[in-house]
N, C-alpha and C positions, 0 to 999 in steps of 0.2 A: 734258154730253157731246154733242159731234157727231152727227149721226143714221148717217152715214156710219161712224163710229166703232162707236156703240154696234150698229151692224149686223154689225161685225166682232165684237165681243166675244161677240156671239148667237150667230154662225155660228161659231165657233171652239168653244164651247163645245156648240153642233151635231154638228162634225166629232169632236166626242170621241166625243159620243150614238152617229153612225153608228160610229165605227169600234169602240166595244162593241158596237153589234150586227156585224161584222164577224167579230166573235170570237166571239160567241155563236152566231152562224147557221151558218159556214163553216169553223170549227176542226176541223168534221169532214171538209175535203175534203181535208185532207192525211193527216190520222190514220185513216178511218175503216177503210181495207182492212186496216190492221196492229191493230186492232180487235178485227176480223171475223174476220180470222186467226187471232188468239189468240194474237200472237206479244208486244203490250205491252197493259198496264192502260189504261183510259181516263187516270190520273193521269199516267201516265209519259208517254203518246203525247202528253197536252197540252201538260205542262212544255217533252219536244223541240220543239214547235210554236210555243210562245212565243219560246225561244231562235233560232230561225234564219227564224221569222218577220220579227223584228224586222231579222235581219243582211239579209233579203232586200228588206227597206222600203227603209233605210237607203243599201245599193250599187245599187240597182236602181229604186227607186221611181216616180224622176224620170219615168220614159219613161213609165208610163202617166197619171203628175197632170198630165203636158203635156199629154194627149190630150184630158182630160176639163177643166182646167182654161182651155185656148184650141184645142182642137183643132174637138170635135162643134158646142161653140155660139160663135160669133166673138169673144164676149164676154161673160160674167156678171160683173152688177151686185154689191153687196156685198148687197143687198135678195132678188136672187134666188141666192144663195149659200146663203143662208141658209133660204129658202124649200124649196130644191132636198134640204139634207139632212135636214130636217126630213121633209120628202116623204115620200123615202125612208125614212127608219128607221122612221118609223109603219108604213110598210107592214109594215118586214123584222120589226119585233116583233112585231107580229099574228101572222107566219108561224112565227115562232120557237118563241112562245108555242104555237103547236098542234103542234109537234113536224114543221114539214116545212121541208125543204131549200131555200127557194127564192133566185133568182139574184140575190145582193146588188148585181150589175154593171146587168144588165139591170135593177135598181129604180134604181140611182145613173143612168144612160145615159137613162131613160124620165125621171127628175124635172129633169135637164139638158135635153131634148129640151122637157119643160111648158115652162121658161123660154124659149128658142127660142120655140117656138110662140107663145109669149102675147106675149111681146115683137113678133111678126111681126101677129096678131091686131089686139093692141090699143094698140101704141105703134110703129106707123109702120117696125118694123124691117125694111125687106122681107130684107135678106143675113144675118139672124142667125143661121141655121143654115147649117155649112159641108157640105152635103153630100156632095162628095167621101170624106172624113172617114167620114160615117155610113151609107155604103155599105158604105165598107173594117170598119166596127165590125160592121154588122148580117152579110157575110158573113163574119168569125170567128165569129161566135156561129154561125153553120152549119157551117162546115169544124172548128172545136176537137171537137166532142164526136166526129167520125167519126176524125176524125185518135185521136183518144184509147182508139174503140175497134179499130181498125188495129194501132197502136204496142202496147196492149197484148195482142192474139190475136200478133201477132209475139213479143214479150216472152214470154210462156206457153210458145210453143214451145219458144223457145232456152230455156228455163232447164228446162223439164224435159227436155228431150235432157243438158243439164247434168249435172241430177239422177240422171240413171237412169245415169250413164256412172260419176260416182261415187261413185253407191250401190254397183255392180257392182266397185269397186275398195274396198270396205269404210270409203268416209267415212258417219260423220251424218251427212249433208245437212239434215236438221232444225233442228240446231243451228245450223251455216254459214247457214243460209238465216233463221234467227229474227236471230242477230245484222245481217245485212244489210239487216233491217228498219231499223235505227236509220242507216244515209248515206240512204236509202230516201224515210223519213221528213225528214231533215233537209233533203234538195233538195227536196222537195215540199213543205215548211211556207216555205225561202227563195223560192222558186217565185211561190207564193201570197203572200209579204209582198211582191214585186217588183210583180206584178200589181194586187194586190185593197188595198193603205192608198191608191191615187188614187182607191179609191170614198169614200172619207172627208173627201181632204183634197185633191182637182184642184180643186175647184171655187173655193178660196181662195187662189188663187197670186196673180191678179192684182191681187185688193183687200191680200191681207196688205202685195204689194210695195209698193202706192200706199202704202198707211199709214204701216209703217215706214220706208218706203227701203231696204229690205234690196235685197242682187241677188237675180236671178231662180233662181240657183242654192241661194244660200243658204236661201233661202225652202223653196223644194220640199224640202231639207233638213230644215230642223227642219220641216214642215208633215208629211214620212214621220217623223222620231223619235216625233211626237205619237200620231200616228196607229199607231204600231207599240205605246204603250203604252195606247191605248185597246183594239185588238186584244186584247191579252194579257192582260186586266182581263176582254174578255167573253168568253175562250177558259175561261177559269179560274172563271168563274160560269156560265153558261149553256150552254156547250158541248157537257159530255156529253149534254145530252136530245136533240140533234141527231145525235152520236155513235150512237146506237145505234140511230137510226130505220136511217139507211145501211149503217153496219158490218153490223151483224146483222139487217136486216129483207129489204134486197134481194137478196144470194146468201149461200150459207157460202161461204166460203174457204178452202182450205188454204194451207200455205206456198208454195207457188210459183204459185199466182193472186194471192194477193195482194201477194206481192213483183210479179208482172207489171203488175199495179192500182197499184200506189205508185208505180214507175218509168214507164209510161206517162201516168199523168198528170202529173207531174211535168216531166216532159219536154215532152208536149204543152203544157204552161203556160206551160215557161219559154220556148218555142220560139215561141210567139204573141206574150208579151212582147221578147223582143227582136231577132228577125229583123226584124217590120215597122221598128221603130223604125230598125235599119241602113239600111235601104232607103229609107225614105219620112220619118224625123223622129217615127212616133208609134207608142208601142208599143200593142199592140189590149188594150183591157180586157175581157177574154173572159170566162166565166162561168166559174169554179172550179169551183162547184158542178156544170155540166155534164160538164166534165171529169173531175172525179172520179167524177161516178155514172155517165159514160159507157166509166170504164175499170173501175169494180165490174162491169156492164153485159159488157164484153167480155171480164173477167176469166170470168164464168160461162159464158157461149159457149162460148169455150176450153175449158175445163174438163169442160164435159157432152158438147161435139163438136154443140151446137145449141143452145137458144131452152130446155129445159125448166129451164136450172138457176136461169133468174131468176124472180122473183117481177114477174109484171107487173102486178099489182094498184098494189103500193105504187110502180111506177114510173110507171101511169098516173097515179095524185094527183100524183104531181111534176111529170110533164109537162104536167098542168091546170093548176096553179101556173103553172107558167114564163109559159105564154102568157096569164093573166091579170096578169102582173108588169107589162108595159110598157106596156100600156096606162091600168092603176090608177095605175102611178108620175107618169105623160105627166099627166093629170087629176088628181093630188091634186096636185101640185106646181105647176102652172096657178091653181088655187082655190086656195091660199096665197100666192102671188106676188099675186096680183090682191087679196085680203083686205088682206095688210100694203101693198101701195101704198095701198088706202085708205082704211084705219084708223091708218097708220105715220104718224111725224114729216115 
């Protein structure tokens, strides 16, 4: 076998590794406020999450495996494709593994940047990272989670002026409002399948097309189908521990925070995915995870009318995470890249 080949079949089989932890880490940022709510089981909020996760890979995909797979770095190698997911996913299973939430985007973004870097470092590459590109990345990861908790202290409002208008004309609103969990739910699992399977599978667009000869469309195609059933594999094992760090550790919810928590991030997600890509050619792969826990986050706000309904203990470990992410990702993925050059074929 080719080394160039058997680099692909490593990396392919890479991109399943990360996109189970995808599903294992992050299954909880579209389920965890209907959770928290109490409005579905963890079994049932994951099944809806597998289902329109996958629909959200599949129509949507494309726009963020562009970004990641020719957008951040000018060019990855089939060597550092493979490097890159590796990187990553050791990280996100460590963090998985200890039950915390951390940004599966910002690991994939930080192990893509290692390659950049080490390419620029130590093989001559001086244009290998497109910076343009990783300006417009790193300010989503600042505007999503504020946008997230905005859209959802707005959301809160309106739905309880809703609530109370017809409570006063003698509907359940309890009911109406549990069922609503489930479109709720299901744009926020497609949301997140639109966004977050390019953390799995950008980074092999270019070598899968050289290999096969596929087009570049068809590629990013089946490269989101894979990636949506790797997803679904780690949503369905590992998931709930992640579930309930979120749902039930950072605020309570009642029904109409966390309908405002589901639709606001949701929104805000899908809203980062495909307005840049209109605009500019690449959709932002933004951190799901901020987005959700910055609309659980806002959902409390709302709710208490200030700051005491959340739990900021468990959100400071999150926010230590996060910013340990990119730089861990940027350095383990560098020190793999540089290993398999050379110890590799």
């Amino acid at each position: 076998m080719e080394p160039e080949t058997m680099y692909v079949v490593l990396g392919l089989t890479a991109a399943m590794y990360i996109a189970w932890n995808l599903g294992a880490n992050d299954a909880a940022n579209p389920t965890d406020v209907a959770v928290g709510a109490g409005a579905l089981s963890i079994r049932s909020a994951v099944l809806l999450f597998c289902i329109f996760a996958a629909i959200g890979a599949i129509v949507q995909g494309y726009m963020v495996i562009k970004t990641i797979g020719r957008g951040v770095v000018r060019e990855v190698p089939a060597v550092g494709a493979l490097s890159a997911s590796l990187a990553a996913g050791i990280w996100i299973t460590l963090a998985t593994y200890k039950g915390i939430p951390v940004s599966t985007t910002h690991s994939t973004i930080g192990a893509v940047l290692g390659i950049g870097i080490a390419d620029m470092l130590f093989f001559g590459k001086e244009e290998a990272i497109n910076y343009g590109v990783v300006v417009k990345v790193i300010l989503s990861w600042i505007t999503s989670p504020l946008s997230a908790i905005a859209v959802t202290v707005l959301l809160y409002f309106l739905l309880l002026r809703l609530a109370n208008a017809l409570t006063s004309r003698g509907v359940m609103v309890e009911v109406w409002y549990k069922r609503a969990f489930i479109p709720a739910l299901a744009f926020g699992a497609y949301a997140f399948g639109a966004n977050d399977v390019g953390n799995a599978t950008g980074v092999y667009v270019s070598v899968v097309k050289d290999v096969t000869g596929m087009p570049e469309e068809g590629t990013m195609r089946l490269l989101a189908l894979m990636g949506a059933a790797g997803i679904a594999v780690g949503a369905l094992t590992w998931g709930p521990r992640v579930i309930k760090t979120v749902g039930l550790r950072i605020t309570r919810m009642d029904y109409v925070s966390g309908l405002a928590a589901q639709f606001g991030d949701a929104l805000a997600l899908w809203l980062f995915t495909t307005v840049p890509y209109v605009l500019f050619g690449y959709g932002m792969p933004v951190s799901t995870t901020h987005a959700s826990v910055s609309s659980v986050i806002g959902a409390g706000i709302a709710k208490h009318r200030g700051l005491s309904g959340v739990n900021w203990r468990v959100v400071g470990i999150i926010i230590a995470s996060w910013i340990l992410t990119l730089p861990i990702a940027v350095a383990l993925s560098a020190i793999i890249y540089l290993l398999v050059h050379t110890i590799g074929p």
